[in-house]
C-alpha positions as CSV (number, residue, x, y, z in Angstrom):
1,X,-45.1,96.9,190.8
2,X,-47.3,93.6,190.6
3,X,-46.4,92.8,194.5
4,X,-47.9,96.1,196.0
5,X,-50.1,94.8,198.3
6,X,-53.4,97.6,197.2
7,X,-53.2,96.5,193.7
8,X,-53.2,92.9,194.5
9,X,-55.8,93.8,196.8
10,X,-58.1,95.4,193.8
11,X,-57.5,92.4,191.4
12,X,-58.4,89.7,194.5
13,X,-62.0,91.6,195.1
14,X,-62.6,93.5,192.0
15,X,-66.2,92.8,192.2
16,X,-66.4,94.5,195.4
17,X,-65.0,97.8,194.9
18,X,-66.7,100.5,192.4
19,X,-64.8,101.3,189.3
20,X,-64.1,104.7,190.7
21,X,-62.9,103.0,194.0
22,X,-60.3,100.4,192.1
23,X,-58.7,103.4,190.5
24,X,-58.1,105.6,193.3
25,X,-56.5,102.7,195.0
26,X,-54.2,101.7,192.4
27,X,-53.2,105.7,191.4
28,X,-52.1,105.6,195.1
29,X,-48.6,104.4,193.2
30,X,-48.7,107.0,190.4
31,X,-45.7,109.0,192.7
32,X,-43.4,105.2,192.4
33,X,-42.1,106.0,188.9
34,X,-39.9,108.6,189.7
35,X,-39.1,106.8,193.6
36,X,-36.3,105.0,193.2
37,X,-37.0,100.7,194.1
38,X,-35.3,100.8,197.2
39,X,-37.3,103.3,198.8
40,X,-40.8,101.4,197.1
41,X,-41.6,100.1,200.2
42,X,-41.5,102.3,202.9
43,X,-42.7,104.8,200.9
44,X,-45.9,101.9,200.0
45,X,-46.1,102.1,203.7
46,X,-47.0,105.5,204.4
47,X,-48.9,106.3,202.0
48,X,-51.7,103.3,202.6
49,X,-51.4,104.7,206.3
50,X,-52.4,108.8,205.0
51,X,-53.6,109.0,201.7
52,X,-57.6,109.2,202.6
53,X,-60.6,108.0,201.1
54,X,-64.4,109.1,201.3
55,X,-66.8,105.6,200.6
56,X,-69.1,104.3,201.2
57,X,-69.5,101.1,202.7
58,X,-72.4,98.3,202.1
59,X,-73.2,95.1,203.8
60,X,-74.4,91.7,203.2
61,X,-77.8,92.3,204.6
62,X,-78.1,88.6,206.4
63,X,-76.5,89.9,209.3
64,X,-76.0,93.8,208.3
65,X,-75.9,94.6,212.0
66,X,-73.4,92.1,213.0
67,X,-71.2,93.3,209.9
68,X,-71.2,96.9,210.7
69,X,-70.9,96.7,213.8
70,X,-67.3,94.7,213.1
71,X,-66.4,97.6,211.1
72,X,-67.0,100.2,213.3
73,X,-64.9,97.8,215.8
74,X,-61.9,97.6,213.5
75,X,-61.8,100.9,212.0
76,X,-62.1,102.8,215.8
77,X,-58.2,102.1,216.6
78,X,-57.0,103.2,213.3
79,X,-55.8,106.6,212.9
80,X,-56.6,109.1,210.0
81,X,-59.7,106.1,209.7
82,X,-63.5,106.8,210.8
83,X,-66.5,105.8,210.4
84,X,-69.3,109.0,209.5
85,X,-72.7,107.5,209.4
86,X,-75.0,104.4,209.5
87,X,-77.7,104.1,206.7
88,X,-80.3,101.6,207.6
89,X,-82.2,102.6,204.4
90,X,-79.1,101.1,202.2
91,X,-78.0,98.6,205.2
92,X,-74.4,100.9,204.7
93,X,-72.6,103.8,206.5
94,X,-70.2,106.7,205.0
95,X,-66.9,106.7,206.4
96,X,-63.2,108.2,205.8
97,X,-60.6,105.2,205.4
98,X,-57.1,104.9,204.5
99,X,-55.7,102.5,202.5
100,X,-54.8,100.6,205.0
101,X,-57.9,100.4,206.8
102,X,-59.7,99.4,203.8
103,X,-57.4,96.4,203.2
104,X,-57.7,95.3,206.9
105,X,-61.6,95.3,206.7
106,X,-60.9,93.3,203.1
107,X,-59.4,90.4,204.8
108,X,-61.7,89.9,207.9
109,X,-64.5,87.3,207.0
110,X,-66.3,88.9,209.9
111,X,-67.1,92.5,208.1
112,X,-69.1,90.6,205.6
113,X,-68.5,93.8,203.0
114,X,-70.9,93.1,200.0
115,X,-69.0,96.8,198.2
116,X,-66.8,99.4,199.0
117,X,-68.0,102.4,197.2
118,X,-65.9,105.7,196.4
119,X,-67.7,108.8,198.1
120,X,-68.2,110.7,194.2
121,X,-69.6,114.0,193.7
122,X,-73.2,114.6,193.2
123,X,-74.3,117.6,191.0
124,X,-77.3,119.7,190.8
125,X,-78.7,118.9,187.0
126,X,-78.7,122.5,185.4
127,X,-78.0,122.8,182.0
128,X,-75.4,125.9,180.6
129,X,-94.0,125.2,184.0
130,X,-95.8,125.7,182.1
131,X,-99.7,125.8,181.4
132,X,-98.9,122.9,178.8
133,X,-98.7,120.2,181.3
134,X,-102.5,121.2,181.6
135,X,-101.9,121.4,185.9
136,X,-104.1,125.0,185.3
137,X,-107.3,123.4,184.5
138,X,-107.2,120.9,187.8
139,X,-106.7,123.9,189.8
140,X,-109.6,125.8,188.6
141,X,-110.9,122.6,189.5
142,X,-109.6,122.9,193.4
143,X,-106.4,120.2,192.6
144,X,-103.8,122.4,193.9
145,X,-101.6,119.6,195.9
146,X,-103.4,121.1,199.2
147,X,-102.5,118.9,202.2
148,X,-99.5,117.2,200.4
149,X,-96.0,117.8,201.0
150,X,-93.1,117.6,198.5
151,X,-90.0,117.4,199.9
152,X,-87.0,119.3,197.5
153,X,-83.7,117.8,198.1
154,X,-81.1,120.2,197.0
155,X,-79.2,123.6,197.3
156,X,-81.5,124.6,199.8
157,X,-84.6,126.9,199.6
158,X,-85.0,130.7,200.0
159,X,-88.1,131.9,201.9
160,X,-89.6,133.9,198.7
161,X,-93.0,135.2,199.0
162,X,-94.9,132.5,196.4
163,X,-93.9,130.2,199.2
164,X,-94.8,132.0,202.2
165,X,-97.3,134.1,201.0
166,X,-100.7,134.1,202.2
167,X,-99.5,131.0,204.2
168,X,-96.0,129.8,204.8
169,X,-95.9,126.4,202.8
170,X,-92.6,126.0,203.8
171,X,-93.1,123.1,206.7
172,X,-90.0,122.1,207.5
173,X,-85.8,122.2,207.0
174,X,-82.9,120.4,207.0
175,X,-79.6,121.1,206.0
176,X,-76.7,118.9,205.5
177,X,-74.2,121.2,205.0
178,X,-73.8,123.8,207.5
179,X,-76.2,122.5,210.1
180,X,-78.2,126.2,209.6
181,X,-81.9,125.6,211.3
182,X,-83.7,128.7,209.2
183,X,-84.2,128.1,205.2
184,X,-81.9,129.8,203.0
185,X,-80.4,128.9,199.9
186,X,-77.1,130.2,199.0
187,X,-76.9,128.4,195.5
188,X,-80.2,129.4,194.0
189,X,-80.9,126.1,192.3
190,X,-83.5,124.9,195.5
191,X,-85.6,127.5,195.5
192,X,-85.8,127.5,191.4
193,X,-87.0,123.8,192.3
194,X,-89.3,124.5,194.9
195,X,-90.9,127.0,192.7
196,X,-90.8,124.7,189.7
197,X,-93.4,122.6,192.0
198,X,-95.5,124.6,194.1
199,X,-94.6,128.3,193.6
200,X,-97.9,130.4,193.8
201,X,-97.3,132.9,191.9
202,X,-97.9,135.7,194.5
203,X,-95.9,138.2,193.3
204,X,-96.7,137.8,189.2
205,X,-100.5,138.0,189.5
206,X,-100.6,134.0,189.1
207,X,-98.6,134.2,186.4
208,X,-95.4,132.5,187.5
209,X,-96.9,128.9,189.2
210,X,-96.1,125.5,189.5
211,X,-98.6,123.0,189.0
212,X,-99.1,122.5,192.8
213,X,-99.2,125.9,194.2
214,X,-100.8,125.0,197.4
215,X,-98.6,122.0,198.3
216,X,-96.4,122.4,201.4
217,X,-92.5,122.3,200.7
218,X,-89.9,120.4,202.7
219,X,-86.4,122.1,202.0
220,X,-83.2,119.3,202.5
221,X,-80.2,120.9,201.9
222,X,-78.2,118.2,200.7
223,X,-75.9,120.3,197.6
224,X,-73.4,123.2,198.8
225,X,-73.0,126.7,197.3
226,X,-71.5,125.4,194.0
227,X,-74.6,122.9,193.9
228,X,-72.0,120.0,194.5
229,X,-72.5,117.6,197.4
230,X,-71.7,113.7,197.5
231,X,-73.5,110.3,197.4
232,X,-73.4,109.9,201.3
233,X,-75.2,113.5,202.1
234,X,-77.8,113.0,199.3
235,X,-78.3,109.4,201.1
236,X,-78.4,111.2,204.3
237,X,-81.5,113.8,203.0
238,X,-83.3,110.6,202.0
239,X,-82.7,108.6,205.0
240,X,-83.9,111.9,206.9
241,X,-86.8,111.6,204.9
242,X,-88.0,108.4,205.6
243,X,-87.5,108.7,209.1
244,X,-89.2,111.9,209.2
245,X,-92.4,111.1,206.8
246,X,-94.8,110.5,209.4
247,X,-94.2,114.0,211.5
248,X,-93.8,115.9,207.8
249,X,-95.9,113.9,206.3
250,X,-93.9,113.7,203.3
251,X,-95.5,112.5,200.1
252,X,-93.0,113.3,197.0
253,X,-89.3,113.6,197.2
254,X,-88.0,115.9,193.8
255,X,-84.5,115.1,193.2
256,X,-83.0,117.0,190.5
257,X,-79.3,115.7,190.7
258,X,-77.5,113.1,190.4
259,X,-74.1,111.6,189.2
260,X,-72.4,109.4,186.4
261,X,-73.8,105.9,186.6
262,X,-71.6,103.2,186.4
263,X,-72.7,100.9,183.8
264,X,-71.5,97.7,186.2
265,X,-73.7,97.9,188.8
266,X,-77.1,99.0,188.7
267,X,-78.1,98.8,192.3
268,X,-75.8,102.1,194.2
269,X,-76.4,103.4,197.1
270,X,-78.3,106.3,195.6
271,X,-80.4,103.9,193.8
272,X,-80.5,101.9,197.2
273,X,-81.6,105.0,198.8
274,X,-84.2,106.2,196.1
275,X,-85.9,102.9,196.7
276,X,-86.0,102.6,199.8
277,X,-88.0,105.8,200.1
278,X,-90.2,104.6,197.2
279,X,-91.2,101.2,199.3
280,X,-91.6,103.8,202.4
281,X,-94.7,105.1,200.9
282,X,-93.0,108.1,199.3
283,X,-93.2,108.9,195.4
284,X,-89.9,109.8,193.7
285,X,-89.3,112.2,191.0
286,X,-85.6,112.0,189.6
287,X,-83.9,113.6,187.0
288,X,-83.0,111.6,183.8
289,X,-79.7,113.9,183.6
290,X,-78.2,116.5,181.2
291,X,-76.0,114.4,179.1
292,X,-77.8,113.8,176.0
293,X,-78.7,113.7,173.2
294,X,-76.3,110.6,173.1
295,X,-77.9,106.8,174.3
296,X,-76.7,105.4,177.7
297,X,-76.4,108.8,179.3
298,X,-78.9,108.1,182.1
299,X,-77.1,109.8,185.8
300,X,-77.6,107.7,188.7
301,X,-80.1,107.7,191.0
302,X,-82.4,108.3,187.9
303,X,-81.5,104.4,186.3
304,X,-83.7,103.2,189.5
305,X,-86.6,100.9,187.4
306,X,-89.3,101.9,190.6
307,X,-88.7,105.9,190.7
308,X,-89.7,108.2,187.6
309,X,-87.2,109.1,185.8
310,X,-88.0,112.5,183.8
311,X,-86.4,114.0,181.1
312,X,-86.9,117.7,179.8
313,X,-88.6,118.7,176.8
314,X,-88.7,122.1,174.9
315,X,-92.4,123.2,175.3
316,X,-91.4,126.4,173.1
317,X,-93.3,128.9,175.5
318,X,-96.6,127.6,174.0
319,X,-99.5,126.1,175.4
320,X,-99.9,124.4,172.0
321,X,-98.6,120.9,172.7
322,X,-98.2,120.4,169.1
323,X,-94.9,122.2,168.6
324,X,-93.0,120.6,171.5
325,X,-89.5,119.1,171.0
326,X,-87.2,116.9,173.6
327,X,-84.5,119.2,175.1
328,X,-81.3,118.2,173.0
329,X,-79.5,118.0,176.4
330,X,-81.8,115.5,178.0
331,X,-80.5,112.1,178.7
332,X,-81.2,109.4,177.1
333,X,-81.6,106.1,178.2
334,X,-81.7,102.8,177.9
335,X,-80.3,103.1,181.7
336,X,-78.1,100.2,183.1
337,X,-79.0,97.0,182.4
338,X,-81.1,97.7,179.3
339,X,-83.9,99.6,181.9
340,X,-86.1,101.5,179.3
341,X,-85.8,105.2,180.8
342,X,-86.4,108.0,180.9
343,X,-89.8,107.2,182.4
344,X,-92.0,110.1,181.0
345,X,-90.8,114.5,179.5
346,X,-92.0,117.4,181.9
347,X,-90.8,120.9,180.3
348,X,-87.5,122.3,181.0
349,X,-86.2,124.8,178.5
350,X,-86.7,128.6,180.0
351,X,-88.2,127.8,183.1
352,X,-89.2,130.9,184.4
353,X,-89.2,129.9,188.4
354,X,-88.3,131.7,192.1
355,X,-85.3,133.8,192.5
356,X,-83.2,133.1,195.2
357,X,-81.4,137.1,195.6
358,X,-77.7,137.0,196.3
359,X,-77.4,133.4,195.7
360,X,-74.2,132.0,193.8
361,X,-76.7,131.3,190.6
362,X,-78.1,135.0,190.8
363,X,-74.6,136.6,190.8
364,X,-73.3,134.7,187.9
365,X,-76.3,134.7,186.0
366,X,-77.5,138.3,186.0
367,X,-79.1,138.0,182.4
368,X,-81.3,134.8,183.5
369,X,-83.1,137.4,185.9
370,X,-86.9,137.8,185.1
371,X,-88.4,141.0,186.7
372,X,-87.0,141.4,189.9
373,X,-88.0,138.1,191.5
374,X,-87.7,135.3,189.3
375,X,-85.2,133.5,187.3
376,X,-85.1,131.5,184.2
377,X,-83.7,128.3,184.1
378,X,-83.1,125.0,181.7
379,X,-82.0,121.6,182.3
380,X,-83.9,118.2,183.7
381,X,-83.9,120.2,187.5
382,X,-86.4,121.8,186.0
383,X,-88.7,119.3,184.2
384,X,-88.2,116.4,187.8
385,X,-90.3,118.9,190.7
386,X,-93.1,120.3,187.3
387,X,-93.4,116.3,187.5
388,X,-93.5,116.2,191.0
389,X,-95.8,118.7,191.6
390,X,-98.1,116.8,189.0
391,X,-97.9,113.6,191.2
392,X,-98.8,116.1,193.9
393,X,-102.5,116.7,192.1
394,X,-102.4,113.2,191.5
395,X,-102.2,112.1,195.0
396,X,-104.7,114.7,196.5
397,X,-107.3,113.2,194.3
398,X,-106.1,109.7,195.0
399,X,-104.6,110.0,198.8
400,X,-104.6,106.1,199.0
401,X,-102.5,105.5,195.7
402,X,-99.5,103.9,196.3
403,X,-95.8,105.2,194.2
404,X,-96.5,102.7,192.0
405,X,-100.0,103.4,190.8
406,X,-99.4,107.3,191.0
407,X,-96.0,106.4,188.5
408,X,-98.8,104.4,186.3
409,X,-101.3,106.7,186.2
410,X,-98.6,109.2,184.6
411,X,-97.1,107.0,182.3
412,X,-100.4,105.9,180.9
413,X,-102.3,109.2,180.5
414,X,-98.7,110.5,179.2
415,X,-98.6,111.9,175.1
416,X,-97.1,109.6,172.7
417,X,-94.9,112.2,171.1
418,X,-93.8,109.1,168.4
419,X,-89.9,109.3,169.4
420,X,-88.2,106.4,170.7
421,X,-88.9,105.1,174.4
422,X,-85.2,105.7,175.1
423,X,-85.8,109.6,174.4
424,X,-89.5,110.1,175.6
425,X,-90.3,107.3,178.1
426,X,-94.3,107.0,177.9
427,X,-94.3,110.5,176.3
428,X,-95.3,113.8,177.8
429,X,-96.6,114.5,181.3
430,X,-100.4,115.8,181.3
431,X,-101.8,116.7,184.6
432,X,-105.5,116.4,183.5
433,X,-105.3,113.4,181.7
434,X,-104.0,111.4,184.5
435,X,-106.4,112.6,187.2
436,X,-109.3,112.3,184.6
437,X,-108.0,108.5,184.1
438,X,-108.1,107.8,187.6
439,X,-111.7,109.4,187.7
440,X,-113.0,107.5,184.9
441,X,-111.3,104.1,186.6
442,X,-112.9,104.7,189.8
């Protein structure tokens, strides 16, 4: 088996094929142990020319144009092979390759391929806002994200009332997956999101808000029903993003998903993406993951050093912030190369948020109904847009901070809760502190 030409292919340019990549390629010869030798290579053959592959493919970013513009040259001709979409954020595009194409882009100089990435699944972060963050008191105060705009990427997001009601926050749409032009959410988790952020409360008397009820809301649909979706659509959502933040005047992206990080490489296209939007001008709230309470469990786009990574923390349905505890599914870091993260706890343990009605979550999860148009809900989804919607309040106070003095002035009015920096970041998230610091540094 050591002269099959894809195997040979993965040892010669290890470095530039993700782990999950090198694998598929060389389980394309799982079938040869029951194939009898003779019939090895023909059967080689056809399968490099149909087994298919969803990457995604990044550049050396001297000549990134040149180079993709070679690939798109070379992969055109080749059946069952095509390229899906240039990223200029990640200097990359998405494509659909057989084996075959991939090795005949491997051994042109001219394609100047920095990786090949596999195309893996990205998943909404929901495990099986409270007044705490103090958000309440800088609304009295009139700090109620008015004229900022948070942008959710995820399921989608349902047009409930403490978004539209007195005033339609919801400024704009996208969607990724079925190409719909009116907001909807067939999933459930978006809207629970949205809420998390900048629900108003409209329908509970004020009682059901997010910090930022007077924010506007961008819905990007980038997850499908089952709140699945995969690296190249959540790149396209921030892409979208970027090229759309003047005319939405998009401030904060929430992103509560992500996927398995691989501990090799530190710099993915999500965390590409993520970063690109952050040097756009755009804060970034990510989700630390649900994989913890094990060390090195940080998801991937969250292992990103610039964005804020935010883990959840149990807030015990108390405005006492004496009692907390850190969600025992929250991930915990230190993220790849020894990165200290999470970044800083938000809560989210029985989130009680926006229910999205006849949506896949509010089928299954009858019993996580609360009155007839909310929904509770637990995981780091929850804690990343109560974050986001803090860095909302922070930037209507401070509308010339940049991402990386809103992401300071969070971490250091944060709460020490004493736990270890790989659990708690900088500690946990208080709205008034960090506007009162900027005030008192001004």
């Amino acid at each position: 088996m050591l002269g099959f030409s894809m195997i040979q292919l993965t040892r010669n340019h290890s470095t530039k094929f993700d782990k999950e990549l090198r694998q598929s390629l060389i389980h394309l010869y799982k079938p040869f142990r029951r194939t009898p030798c003779f019939l090895h290579r023909p059967f080689e053959k056809l399968l490099k020319k149909s087994k298919k592959f969803p990457v995604i493919i990044e550049f050396e970013q001297q000549d990134a144009n040149a180079a993709a513009n070679k690939v798109h040259e070379l992969v055109k001709p080749e059946f069952r092979s095509k390229i899906k979409q240039d990223f200029q954020c990640t200097c990359s595009c998405s494509a659909t390759l057989t084996a075959s194409t991939i090795e005949k882009l491997m051994n042109d100089d001219g394609c100047q391929i920095k990786k090949i990435y596999y195309d893996r699944e990205v998943n909404a972060l929901l495990d099986v806002a409270s007044p705490s963050v103090h958000a309440e008191q800088l609304n009295e105060q009139g700090l109620t994200g008015t004229d900022i705009n948070i942008a959710v990427l995820d399921t989608g997001v349902h047009p409930h009332q403490d978004l539209t009601e007195s005033t339609n926050r919801i400024i704009a749409f996208k969607d990724f997956i079925n190409d719909r032009q009116d907001p909807y959410d067939d999933n459930g988790h978006g809207t629970h999101c949205a809420g998390d952020a900048a629900g108003n409360g409209f329908l509970s008397d004020g009682k059901y808000r997010g910090p930022a009820p007077e924010a506007g809301v961008i819905g990007v649909k980038v997850l499908n029903r089952m709140g699945s979706g995969s690296l190249s659509t959540i790149v396209s959502g921030i892409q979208w993003c970027i090229d759309n933040k003047e005319e939405h005047q998009i401030d904060v992206i929430s992103l509560s998903l992500g996927a398995a990080a691989d501990e090799s490489d530190c710099n993915d296209p999500l965390v590409q993406a993520v970063e690109a939007a952050w040097e756009s001008g755009i804060v970034v709230c990510v989700a630390a993951g649900n994989s913890g309470p094990d060390q090195r469990t940080i998801g991937t786009p969250g292992i990103s050093s610039r964005v804020i990574t935010v883990g959840a923390i149990d807030d015990q349905n108390t405005d006492d912030r004496s009692d907390e505890e850190i969600a025992p599914f929250s991930s915990r870091g230190p993220a790849c190369g020894e990165e200290s993260k999470p970044d800083i706890l938000a809560p989210g343990v029985n989130i009680i948020s926006l229910r999205a009605p006849r949506s896949f979550l509010d089928k299954t999860n009858k019993s996580s109904r609360v009155e007839s148009n909310y929904f509770s809900l637990s995981g780091t989804s929850m804690a990343t847009p109560i974050c986001a919607g803090i860095a909302a309040l922070v930037l209507q106070a401070n509308p010339e901070y940049t991402p990386d003095q809103v992401k300071q002035e969070l971490l250091q009015s944060a709460t020490d809760r004493g736990l270890p920096p790989y659990a708690q970041g900088a500690g946990y998230v208080d709205a008034k502190e960090a506007v009162t610091l900027d005030n008192n540094e001004q």
